[in-house]
C-alpha positions in Angstrom: -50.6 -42.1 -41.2 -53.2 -40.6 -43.2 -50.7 -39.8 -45.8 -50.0 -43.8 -45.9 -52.8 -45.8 -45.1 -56.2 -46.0 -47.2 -59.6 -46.0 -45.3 -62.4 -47.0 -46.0 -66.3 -47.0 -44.6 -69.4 -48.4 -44.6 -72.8 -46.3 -44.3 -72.0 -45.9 -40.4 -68.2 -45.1 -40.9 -68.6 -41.9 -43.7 -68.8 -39.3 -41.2 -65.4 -40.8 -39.4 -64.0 -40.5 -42.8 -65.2 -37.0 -43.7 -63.3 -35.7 -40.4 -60.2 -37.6 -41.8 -60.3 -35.9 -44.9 -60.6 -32.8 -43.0 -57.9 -33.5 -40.6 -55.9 -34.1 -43.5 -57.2 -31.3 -45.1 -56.0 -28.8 -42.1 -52.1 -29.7 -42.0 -50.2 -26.2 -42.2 -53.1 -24.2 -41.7 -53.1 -22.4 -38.1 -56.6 -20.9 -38.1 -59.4 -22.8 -39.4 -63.0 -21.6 -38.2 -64.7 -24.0 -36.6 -67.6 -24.3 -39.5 -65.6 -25.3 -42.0 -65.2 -29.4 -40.2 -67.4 -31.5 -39.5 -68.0 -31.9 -36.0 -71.0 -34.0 -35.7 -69.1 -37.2 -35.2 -67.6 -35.8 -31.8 -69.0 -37.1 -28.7 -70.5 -34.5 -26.5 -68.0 -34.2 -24.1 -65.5 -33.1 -26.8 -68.0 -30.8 -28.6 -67.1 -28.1 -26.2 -63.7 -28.4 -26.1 -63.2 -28.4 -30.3 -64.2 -24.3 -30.1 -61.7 -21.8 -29.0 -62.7 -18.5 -26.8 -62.4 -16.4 -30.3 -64.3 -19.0 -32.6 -61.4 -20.8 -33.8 -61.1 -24.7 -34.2 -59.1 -26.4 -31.3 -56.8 -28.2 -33.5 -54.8 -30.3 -30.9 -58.5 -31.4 -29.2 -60.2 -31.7 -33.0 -57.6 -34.5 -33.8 -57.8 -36.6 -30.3 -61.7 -36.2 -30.9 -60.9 -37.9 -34.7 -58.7 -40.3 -33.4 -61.2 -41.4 -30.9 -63.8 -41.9 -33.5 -61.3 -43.6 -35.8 -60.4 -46.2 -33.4 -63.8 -46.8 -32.4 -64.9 -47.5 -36.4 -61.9 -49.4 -36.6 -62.8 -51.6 -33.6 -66.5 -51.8 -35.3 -65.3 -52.7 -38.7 -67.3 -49.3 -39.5 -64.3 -48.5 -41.0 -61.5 -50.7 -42.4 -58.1 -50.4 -44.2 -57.7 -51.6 -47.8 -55.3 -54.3 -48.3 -55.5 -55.2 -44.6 -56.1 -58.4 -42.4 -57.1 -57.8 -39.2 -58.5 -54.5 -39.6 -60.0 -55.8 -43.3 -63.4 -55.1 -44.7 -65.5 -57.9 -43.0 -67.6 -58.1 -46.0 -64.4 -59.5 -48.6 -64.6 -62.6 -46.1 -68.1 -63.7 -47.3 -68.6 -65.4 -50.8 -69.1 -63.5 -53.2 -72.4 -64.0 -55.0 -71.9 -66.8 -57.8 -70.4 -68.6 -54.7 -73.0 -68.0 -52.4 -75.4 -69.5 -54.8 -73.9 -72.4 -55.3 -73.0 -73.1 -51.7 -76.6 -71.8 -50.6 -78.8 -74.8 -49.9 -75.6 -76.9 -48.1 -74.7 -74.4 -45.9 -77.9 -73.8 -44.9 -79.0 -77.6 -44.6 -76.4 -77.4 -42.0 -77.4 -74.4 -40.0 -80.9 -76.1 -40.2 -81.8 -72.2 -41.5 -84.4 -71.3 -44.2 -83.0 -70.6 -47.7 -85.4 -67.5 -47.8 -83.9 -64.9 -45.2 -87.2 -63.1 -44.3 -88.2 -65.6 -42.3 -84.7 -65.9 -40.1 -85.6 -62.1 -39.1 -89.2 -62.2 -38.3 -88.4 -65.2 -36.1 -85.4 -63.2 -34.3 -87.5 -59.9 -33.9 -90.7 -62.4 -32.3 -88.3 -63.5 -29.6 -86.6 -59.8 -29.0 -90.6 -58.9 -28.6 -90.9 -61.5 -26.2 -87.8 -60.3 -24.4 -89.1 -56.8 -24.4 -92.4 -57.8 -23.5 -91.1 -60.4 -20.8 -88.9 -57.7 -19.1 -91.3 -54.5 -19.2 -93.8 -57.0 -17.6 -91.2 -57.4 -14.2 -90.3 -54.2 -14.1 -92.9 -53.0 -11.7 -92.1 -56.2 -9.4 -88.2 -55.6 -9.3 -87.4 -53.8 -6.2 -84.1 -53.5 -7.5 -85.1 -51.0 -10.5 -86.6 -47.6 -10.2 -88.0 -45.5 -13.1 -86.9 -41.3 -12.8 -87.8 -38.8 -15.4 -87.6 -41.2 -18.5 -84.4 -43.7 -17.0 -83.7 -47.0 -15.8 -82.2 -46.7 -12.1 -80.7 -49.8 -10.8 -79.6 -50.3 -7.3 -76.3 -51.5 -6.8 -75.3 -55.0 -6.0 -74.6 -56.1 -2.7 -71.2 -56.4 -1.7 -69.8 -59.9 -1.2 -67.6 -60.7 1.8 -64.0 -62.2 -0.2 -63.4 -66.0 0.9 -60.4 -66.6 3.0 -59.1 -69.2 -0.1 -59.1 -65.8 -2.7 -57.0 -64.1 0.2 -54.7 -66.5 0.5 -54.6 -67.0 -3.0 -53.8 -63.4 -3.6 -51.0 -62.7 -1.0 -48.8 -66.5 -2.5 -49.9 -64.8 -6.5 -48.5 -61.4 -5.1 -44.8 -63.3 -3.3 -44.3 -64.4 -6.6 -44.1 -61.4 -8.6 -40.8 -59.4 -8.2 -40.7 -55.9 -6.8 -39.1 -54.2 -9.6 -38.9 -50.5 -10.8 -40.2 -49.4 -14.0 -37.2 -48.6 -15.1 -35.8 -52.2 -14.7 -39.2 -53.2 -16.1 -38.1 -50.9 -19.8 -34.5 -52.2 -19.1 -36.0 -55.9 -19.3 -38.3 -54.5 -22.5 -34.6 -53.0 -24.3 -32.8 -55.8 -23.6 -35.1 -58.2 -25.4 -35.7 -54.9 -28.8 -32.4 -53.7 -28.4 -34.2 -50.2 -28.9 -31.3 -47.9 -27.1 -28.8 -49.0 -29.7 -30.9 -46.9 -32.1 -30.0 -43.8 -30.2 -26.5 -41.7 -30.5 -24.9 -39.2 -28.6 -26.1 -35.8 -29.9 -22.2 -35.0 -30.5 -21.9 -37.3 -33.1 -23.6 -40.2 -34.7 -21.0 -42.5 -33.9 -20.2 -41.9 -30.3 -20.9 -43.9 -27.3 -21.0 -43.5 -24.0 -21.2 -46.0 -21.1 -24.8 -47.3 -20.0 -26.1 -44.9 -22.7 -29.4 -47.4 -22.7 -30.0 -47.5 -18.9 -29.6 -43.4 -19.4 -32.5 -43.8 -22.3 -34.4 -45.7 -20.9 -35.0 -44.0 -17.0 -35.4 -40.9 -18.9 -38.1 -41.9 -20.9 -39.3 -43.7 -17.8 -39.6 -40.2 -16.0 -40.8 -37.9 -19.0 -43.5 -40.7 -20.0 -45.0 -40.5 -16.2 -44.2 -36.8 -15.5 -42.5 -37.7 -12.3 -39.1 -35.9 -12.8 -35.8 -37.0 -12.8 -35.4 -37.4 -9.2 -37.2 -40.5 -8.4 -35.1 -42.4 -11.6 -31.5 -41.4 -10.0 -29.3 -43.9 -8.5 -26.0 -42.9 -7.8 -24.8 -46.4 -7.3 -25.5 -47.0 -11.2 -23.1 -44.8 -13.6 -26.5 -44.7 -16.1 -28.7 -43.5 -13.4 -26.4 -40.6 -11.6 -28.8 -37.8 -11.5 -25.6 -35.8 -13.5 -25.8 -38.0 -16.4 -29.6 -37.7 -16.8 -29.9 -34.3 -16.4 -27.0 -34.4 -19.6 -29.5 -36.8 -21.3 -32.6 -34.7 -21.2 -31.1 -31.5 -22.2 -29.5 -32.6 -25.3 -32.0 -34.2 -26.5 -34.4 -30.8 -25.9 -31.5 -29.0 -27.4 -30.9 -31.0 -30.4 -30.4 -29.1 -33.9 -32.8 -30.0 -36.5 -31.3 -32.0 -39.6 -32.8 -29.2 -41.6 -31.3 -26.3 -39.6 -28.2 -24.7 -40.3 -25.5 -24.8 -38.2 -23.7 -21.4 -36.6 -21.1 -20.3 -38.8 -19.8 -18.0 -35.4 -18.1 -18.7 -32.1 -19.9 -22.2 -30.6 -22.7 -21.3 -27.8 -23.5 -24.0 -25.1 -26.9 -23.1 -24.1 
């Protein structure tokens, strides 16, 4: 991803992008120190995770923490891609300045704003001081809110009993949605991508076997939610014996690598 796509920042987004350039930076390496990334951007709970017992970096927990902050800039527009749409700089949306002056007074004659923006922002921050003031002024009178060592403590709400319409609404909502398993639920998924007819038998690239995709597709199913294979097999369905899927997951553990060489010597079957 960071090979492909260009990022970009605002002021806010630069330290997102300095641990991208480090993340990038640390591909091969297996022992990186822990000062030589920047690790400011991590949220506390990950600071203590990103440092090994010896002083090393915690590569696996350095790139969720990276991630994290990469989708959060993204969601911001902090940071953007170059070239995008939806994930765009906000700021290539706005005229540009020659526009801007020329389409000044009419869009603002419409907004019923001032041309000079000074005054838009003292008028905003003299109602956010009436706010403050407004609130800090009730404070003391709210029985629901307690100050403790610096912080706001709010009680919480009372509970509301649930109208016997919502019930009912709720059990006729629930009789109408099918009792399915989730592997029917990826079956339904496949059979609108197609998705299992990208897989082959590990054999050969050509081969088939029967129900491959219902075998793909529980297996997934069981490895995705770490509940075994078990709870997947039917032995009414040829895709779902527990035999075949038991096949399934260990050749696809046991697959050669394109780049590895194949034994010259008498065949193994691990």
């Amino acid at each position: 991803m960071l090979a492909t796509i260009s990022f970009e920042a605002g002021p806010a987004g630069q330290p997102t992008l300095e641990a991208l350039a480090a993340l990038q930076a640390l591909e091969g390496r297996k022992k990186v120190s822990v000062d030589e990334v920047p690790t400011g951007f991590a949220r506390p709970a990950w600071q203590r995770l990103l440092t090994t017992p010896d002083g090393q970096l915690n590569h696996r927990a350095y790139t969720f923490a990276v991630l994290e902050r990469l989708r959060a800039g993204l969601g911001t527009r902090d940071v953007f891609v170059t070239g995008g749409e939806r994930w765009c700089d906000p700021r290539t949306k706005l005229l540009t300045a020659p526009a801007w002056d020329a389409a000044r007074s009419q869009v603002c004659r419409t907004l019923n704003l001032s041309s000079d923006p000074s005054a838009a922002v003292a008028g905003l921050g003299a109602q956010l001081e009436e706010a403050y003031r407004r609130t800090a002024g009730r404070l003391t009178a709210n029985a629901a809110v307690e100050l403790a060592d610096g912080k706001v403590k709010l009680s919480p709400l009372d509970r509301l009993e649930e109208p016997e319409s919502l019930r009912l609404l709720r059990d006729r909502v629930g009789a109408l949605l099918p009792r399915v398993d989730l592997p029917d639920v990826l079956a339904e998924v496949a059979a609108w991508t197609r998705f299992p007819e990208e897989f082959t038998h590990v054999s050969e690239a050509g081969a088939r076997v029967d129900d491959l995709g219902t075998s793909v597709c529980a297996v997934l199913v069981a490895e995705a939610c770490n509940v075994g294979l078990d709870p997947l097999a039917r032995s009414a369905a040829r895709g779902r014996r527990l035999d075949r899927l038991h096949v399934r997951v260990h050749q696809r553990r046991h697959r050669r690598s394109p780049h590895e060489r194949p034994h010259r010597g008498r065949s193994r079957r691990p």
